[in-house]
C-alpha positions in Angstrom: 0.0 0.0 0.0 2.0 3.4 -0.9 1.2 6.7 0.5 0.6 9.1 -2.0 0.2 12.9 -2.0 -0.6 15.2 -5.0 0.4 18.7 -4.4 -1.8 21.2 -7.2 -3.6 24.1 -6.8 -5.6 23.5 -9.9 -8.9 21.2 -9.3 -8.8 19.9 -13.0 -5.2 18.9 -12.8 -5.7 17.5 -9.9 -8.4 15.5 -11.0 -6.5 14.6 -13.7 -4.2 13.0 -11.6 -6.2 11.2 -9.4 -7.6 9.5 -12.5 -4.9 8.0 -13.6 -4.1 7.0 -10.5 -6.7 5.2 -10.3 -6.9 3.6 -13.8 -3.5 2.3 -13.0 -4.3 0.4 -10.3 -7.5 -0.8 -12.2 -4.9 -2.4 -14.7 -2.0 -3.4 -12.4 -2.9 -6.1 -10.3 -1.8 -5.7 -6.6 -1.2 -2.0 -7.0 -3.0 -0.4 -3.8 -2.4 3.2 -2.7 -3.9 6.1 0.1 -4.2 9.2 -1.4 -4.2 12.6 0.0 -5.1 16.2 -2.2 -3.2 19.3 -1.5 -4.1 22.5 -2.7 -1.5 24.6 -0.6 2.0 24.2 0.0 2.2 25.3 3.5 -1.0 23.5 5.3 0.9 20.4 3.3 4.2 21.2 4.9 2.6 22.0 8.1 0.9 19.0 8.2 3.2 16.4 6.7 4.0 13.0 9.1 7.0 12.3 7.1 4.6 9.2 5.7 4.4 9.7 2.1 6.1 7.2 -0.4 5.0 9.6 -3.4 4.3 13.3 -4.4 3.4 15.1 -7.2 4.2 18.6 -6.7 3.0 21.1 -9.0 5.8 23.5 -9.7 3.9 26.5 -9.4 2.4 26.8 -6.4 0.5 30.6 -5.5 1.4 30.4 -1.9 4.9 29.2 -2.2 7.0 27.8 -5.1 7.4 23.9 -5.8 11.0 24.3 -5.5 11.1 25.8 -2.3 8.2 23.4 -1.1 11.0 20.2 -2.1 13.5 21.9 -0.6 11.8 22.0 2.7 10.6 18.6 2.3 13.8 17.5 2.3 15.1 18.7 5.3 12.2 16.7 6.9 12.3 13.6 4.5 14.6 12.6 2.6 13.4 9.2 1.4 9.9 10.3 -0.5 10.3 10.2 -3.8 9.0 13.6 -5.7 7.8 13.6 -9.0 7.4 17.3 -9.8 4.4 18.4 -12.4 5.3 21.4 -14.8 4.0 22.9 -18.1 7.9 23.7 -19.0 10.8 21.5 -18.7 13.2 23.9 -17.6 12.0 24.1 -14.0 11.6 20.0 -14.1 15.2 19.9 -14.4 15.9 22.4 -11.9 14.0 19.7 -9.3 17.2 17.0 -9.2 18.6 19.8 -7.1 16.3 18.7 -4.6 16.5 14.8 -5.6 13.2 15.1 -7.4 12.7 11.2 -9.3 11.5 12.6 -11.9 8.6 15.0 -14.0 5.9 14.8 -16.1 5.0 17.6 -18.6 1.1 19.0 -18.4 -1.0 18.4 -19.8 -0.6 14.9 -18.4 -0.8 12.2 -20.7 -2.0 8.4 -19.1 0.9 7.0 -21.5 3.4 8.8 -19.9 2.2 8.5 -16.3 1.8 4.8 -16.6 5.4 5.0 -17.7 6.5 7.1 -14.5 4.6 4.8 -12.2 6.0 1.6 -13.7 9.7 3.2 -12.9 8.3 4.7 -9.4 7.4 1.1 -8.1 10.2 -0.8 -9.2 12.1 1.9 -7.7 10.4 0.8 -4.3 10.0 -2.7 -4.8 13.8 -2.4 -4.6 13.9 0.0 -1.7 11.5 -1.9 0.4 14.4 -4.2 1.9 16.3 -1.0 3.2 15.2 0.3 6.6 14.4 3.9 7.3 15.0 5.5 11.0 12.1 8.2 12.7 14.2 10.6 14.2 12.3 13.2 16.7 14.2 16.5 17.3 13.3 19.4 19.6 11.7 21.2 16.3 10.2 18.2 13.7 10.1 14.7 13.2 12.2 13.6 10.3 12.4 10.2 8.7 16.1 9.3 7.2 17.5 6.1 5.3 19.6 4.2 7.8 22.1 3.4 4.7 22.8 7.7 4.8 24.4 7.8 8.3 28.1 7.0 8.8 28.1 6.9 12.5 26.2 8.0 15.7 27.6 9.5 18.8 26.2 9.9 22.3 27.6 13.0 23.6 26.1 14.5 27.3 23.2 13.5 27.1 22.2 14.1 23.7 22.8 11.2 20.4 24.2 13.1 17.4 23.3 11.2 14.1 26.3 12.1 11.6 24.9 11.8 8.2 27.0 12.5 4.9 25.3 16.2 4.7 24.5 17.0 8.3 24.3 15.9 12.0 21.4 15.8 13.5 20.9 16.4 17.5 18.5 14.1 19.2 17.8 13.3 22.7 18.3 9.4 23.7 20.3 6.9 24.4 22.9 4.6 22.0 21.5 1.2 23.6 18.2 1.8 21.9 19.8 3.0 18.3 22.1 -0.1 18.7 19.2 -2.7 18.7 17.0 -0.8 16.2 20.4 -0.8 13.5 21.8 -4.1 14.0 20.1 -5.7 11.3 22.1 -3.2 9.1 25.2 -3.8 10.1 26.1 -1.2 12.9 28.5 -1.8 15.5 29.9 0.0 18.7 33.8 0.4 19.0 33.5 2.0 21.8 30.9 2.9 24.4 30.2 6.4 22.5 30.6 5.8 19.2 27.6 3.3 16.9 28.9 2.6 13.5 27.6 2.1 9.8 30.3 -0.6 8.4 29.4 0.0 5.3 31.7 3.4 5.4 34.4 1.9 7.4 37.6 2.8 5.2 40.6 1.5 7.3 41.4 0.3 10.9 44.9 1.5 12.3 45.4 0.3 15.8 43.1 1.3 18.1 41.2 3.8 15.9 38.8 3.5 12.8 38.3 5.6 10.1 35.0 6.7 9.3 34.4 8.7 6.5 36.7 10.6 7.0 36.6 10.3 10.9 38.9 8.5 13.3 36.9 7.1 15.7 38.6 4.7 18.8 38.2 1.5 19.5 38.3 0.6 23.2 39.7 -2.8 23.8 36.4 -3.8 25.5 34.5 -3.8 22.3 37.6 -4.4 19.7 37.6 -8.1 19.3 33.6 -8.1 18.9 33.8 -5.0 16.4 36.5 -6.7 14.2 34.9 -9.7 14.0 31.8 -7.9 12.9 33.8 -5.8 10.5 35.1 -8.4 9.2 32.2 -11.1 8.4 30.5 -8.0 6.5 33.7 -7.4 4.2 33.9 -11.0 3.7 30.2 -10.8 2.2 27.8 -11.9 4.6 25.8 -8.9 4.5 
């Protein structure tokens, strides 16, 4: 069942939409979706759960421009896929800025959509095997893909999530992020630091490098974290 959300301030595109929506599930067996209708960027972006799979944003947007509303998406979210919706190519292209999938040209043909939601599914057919983490700050709730964070550190009594574009504060413990991530393949090396082995790039002595971090390795957790490092370089992942 996706979660899709059309963002259009024009009742007969959105309608549109909505159409073919539904005469693509009608001819693609086991296709199911919930659909919610936007009119307005900000009640969207006010309102958003970080639970959508799917959105079509209309580029043009009175209240606020489609570029600005993925921009601010994607601070919150950056795992929904965004399809914008334009009458002029030269904004579409604009959206991979933002990581936009992809964009469809109005007026909206079926053939084309049909096209876009072939490439959208198998897109998350092949996702649907990666996990995603709900991380709750002091100001939103964001949802992130655990395979984007290098490393988390508890630090006071705060846990800092150290993505590849950002760290993000959050309040916590490691304890609970260490049994939520082991099934992809985070370890401690020490009592303060929870790594991603996937960007593990060396190990000299008692430190580990990190992207770009060196991060210690306390000999409490070293034989454990080795072993661990290596059964996931030798391909058991």
């Amino acid at each position: 069942m996706l979660n899709i959300i059309i963002l259009e301030d024009q009742a007969e595109q959105a309608d549109r939409l909505s159409h073919m929506l539904k005469k693509y599930a009608e001819s693609h067996e086991g296709f199911a979706y919930n659909l919610k209708l936007y009119d307005r960027s900000i009640p969207f972006l006010t309102e958003y759960k970080c639970d959508a799979d799917l959105l079509f944003l209309d580029i043009q947007i009175p209240d606020m421009l489609g570029m600005e509303a993925a921009k601010r998406i994607r601070q919150m979210d950056n795992r929904v896929m965004i399809i914008f919706v334009t009458m002029l190519t030269q904004y579409a292209i604009e959206g991979y800025s933002v990581g936009a999938f992809d964009y469809v040209l109005k007026p909206v043909r079926y053939e084309e959509f049909s096209s876009k939601m072939d490439r959208v599914c198998r897109m998350l057919a092949h996702q649907s095997t990666s996990m995603t983490l709900e991380v709750r700050t002091k100001e939103e709730i964001r949802r992130i893909n655990v395979d984007d964070i290098t490393f988390i550190e508890v630090s006071n009594h705060d846990v800092l999530i150290h993505t590849d574009s950002e760290i993000i504060r959050q309040w916590g413990n490691l304890k609970t992020y260490e049994e939520k991530l082991a099934p992809a393949h985070f370890v401690r090396c020490n009592v303060s630091f929870l790594v991603n082995l996937k960007y593990v790039r060396a190990v000299n002595g008692n430190t580990v490098m990190v992207h770009g971090h060196n991060l210690p390795i306390s000999s409490s957790k070293r034989k454990e974290f080795l072993m661990a490092l290596a059964q996931y370089k030798g391909g058991s992942r």
